[in-house]
N, C-alpha and C positions, 0 to 999 in steps of 0.2 A: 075788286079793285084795290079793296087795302092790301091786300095778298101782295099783289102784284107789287105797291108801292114799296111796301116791308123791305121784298126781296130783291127790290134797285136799290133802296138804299143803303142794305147790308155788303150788297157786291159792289158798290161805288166805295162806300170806305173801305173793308179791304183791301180793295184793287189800288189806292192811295196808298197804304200802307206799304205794301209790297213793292209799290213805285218810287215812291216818294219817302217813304222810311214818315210819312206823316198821317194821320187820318185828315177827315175833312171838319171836325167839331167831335162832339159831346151825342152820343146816341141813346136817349132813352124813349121806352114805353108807355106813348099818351094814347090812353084812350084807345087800346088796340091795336096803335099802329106806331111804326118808329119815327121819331123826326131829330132834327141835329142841329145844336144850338153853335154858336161861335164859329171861327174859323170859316177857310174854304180851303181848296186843292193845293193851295199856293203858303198856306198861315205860315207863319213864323212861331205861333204859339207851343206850347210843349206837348208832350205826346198825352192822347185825351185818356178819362177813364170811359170807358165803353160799358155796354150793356152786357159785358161778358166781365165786369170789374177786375182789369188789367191796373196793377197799384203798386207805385215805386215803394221797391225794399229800403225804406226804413224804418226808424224807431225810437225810441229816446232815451235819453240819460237825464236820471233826478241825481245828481248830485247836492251831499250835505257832507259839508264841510265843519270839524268841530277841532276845538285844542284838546288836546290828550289829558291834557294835565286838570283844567276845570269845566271842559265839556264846552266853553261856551263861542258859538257860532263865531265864523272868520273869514274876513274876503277873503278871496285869494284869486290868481289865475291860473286857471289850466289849460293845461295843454295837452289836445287829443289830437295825434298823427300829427299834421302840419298846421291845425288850427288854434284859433286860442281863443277863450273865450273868459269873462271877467266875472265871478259868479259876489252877488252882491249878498250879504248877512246871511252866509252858509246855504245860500241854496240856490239852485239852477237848474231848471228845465232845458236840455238841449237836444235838438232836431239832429239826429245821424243817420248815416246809412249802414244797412246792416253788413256787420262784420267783427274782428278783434279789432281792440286800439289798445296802444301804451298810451298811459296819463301819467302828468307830470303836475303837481301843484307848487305853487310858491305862493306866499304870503309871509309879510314882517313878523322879523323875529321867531320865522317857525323854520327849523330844519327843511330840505325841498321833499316832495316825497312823491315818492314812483309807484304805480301799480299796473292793471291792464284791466280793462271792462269789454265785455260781450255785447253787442247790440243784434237784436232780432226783429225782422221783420212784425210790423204792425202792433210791437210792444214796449213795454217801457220796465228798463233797468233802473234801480233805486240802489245808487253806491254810497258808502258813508266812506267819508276819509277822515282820519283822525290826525292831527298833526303834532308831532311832540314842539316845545318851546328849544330855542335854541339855548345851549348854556350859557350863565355868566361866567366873565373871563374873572380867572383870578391870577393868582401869582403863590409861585413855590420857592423857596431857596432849600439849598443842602448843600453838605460838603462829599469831597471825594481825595481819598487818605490812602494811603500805603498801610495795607493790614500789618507791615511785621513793626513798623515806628511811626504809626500817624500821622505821616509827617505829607502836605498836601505833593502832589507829583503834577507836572505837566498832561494834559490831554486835551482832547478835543471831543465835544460830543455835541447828538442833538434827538430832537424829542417830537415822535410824531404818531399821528394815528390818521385812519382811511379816512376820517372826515375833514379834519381841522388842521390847522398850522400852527404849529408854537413856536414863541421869540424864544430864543434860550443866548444865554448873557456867562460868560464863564471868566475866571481868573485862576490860572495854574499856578499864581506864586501862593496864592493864599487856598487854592482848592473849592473855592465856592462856584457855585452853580445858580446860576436860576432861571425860570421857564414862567415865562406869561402866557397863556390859551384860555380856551373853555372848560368847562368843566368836567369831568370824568377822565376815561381811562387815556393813556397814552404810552409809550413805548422808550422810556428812556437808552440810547446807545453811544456808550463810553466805549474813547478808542484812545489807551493811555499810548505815550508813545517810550519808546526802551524796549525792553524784554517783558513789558507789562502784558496781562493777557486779560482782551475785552469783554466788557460787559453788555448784556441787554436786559435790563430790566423795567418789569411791565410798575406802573407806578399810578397814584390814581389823585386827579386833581379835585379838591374839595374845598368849600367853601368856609369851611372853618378848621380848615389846617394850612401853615403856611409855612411850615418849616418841617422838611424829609430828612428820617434818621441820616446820620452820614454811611457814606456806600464806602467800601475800603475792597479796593483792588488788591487780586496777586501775582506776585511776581514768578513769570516762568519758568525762573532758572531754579531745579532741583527743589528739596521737601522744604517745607519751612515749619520750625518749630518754635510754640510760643507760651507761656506760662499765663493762666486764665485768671490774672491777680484778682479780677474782681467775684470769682466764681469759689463760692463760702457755702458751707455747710454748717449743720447748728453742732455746740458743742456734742464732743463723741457721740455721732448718727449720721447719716447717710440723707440728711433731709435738706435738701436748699432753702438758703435761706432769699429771701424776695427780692434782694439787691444782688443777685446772682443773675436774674431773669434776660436783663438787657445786656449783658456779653454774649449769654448764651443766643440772642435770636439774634445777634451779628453776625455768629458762626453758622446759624443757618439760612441765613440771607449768602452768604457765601457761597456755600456749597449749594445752594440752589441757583446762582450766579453762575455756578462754576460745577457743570452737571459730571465733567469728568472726575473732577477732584474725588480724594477717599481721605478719611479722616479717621486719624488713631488716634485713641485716650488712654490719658494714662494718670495716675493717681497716686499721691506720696503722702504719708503720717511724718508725724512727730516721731520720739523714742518713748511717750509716754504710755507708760500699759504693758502691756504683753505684747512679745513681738508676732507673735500668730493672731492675737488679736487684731495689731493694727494691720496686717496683710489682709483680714479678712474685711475691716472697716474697708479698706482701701479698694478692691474689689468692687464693693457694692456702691461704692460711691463713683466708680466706674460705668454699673449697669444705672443709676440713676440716670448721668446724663443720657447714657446713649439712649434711656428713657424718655429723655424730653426732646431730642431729636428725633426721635421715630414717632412722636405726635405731632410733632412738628411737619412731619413729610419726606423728612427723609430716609434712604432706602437702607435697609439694614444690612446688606451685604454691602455698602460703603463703608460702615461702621466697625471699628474692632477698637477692643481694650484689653486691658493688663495693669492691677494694682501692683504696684512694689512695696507697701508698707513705706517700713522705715528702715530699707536699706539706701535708699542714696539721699541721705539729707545733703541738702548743698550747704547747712551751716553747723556749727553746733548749737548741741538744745539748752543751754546754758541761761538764756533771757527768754523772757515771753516771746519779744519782737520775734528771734531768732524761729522758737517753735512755730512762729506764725509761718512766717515763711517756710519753713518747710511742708505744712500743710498745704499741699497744692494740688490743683490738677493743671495739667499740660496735656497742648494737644500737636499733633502733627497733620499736616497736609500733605499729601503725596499724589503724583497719578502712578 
């Protein structure tokens, strides 16, 4: 007789399901034989788990949510596919159904941050997400100069990177610049207006600098030639001396500004000494710089020189002043 019972109640629910897209209850094994809890032919209730353990694909997400910076737990809400959910002091048990999802979290003061998790049937994923802090905004000023006479020039520019937006504030009578954002890297792009030719330089916002060397544009018409007054060597040697430093990384702020640009140097003695001597000072004080521009980064087939000694002094060597000036170096820009 149980036989008999088992095998109608197994063909009754099936024959529901087939019909009805429903069973009729819950079927388990009492005592030998089957019987069926809840429900009838008609339920509204959800599809059952049967005695054959039929089990909706899902599975769960442990999210822990932490600050990058000191580790410590953070609301936040995320967001998986369409849903959202509000995980409270870094951590959250959430019920999915198995498959990929993009996640999205937001929480104060933290950058938003995107990733994707795997959910599997009848298990449970454990994601950590780290969240960096957003930066504090600061403020930079600098000027922007005509490389051959300093002198500020009209443009327009403006300052950006893939995350953020920065104020930038400018005045072309006076050449000042300034840019209010967050903190780190951004994209400075000067667009002088004349024959001047633009700049893009990458520039980094920090909290305890607030003022950017000056950028000094060049002019596209033809070579420009300029005498490096502040660029000194120790008496007769080849060796700079330290207040040399800061011309010399203008010139390579430049040519790194200005990747077509190529630069000739060129070097002038006094009359004092021997004049095969001072050709040969003058030389080497030639290969110095272009020494410190090839550690600098830049590329050495830009680069060429030529000492002249002391044949073209531009004064006589009569006075100190005079001999100063004519120890020089000069350099040229060309493309």
């Amino acid at each position: 007789m149980k036989r008999i019972i088992n095998i109608f109640l197994i063909f009754f629910h099936f024959s529901s399901l087939l019909v009805f897209g429903k069973g009729v209850g819950e079927i388990e094994f009492i005592k030998g034989i089957y019987n069926y809890r809840g429900g009838c032919l008609f339920s509204n209730s959800s599809s059952p788990k049967s005695f054959l353990n039929f089990k909706k694909h899902e599975g769960f997400l442990v999210a822990n949510v932490f600050c990058l910076e000191d580790g410590s737990e953070l609301d936040a809400l995320i967001l998986i596919g369409k849903e959202k959910f509000f995980i409270e002091d870094g951590n959250k048990k959430i019920k999915l159904k198995e498959g990929k999802y993009k996640v999205k979290l937001l929480s104060d003061e933290m950058e938003p941050f995107e990733d994707s998790v795997k959910i599997f049937k009848d298990s449970t994923t454990v994601k950590i997400f780290q969240l960096k802090p957003v930066g504090k905004k600061v403020e930079l000023k600098g000027k922007i100069l005509d490389f051959e006479n300093s002198k500020p020039i009209p443009f327009y520019f403006d300052a950006t990177n893939c995350k953020n937006y920065y104020d930038c504030d400018y005045d072309s009578l006076t050449g000042i610049f300034r840019i209010s954002g967050f903190v780190g890297l951004c994209t400075l792009q000067i667009y002088p207006y004349g024959d001047y030719l633009p700049v893009l330089r990458e520039i980094n916002l920090t909290e305890d600098c607030d003022t950017f060397p000056d950028i000094y544009i060049v002019n596209g018409n033809g070579n420009i030639t300029k005498n490096l007054s502040s660029v000194k060597f120790k008496n007769n040697s080849f060796i700079l001396e330290k207040n040399s430093f800061e011309e010399l990384d203008r010139i390579v702020n430049i040519l790194k500004d200005y990747p077509s640009l190529k630069i000739k140097i060129h070097s002038f003695t006094d009359d004092s000494g021997k004049a095969s001597e001072n050709l040969k000072l003058s030389e080497k004080r030639c290969e110095t710089v272009r020494e410190y521009f090839l550690e600098k980064g830049i590329e050495e087939e830009r680069i060429s020189i030529k000492g002249f000694g002391e044949t073209m002094n531009l004064f006589d060597n009569e006075t100190k002043d005079n001999r100063l000036k004519n120890r020089r170096i000069e350099i040229t820009l060309y493309r």
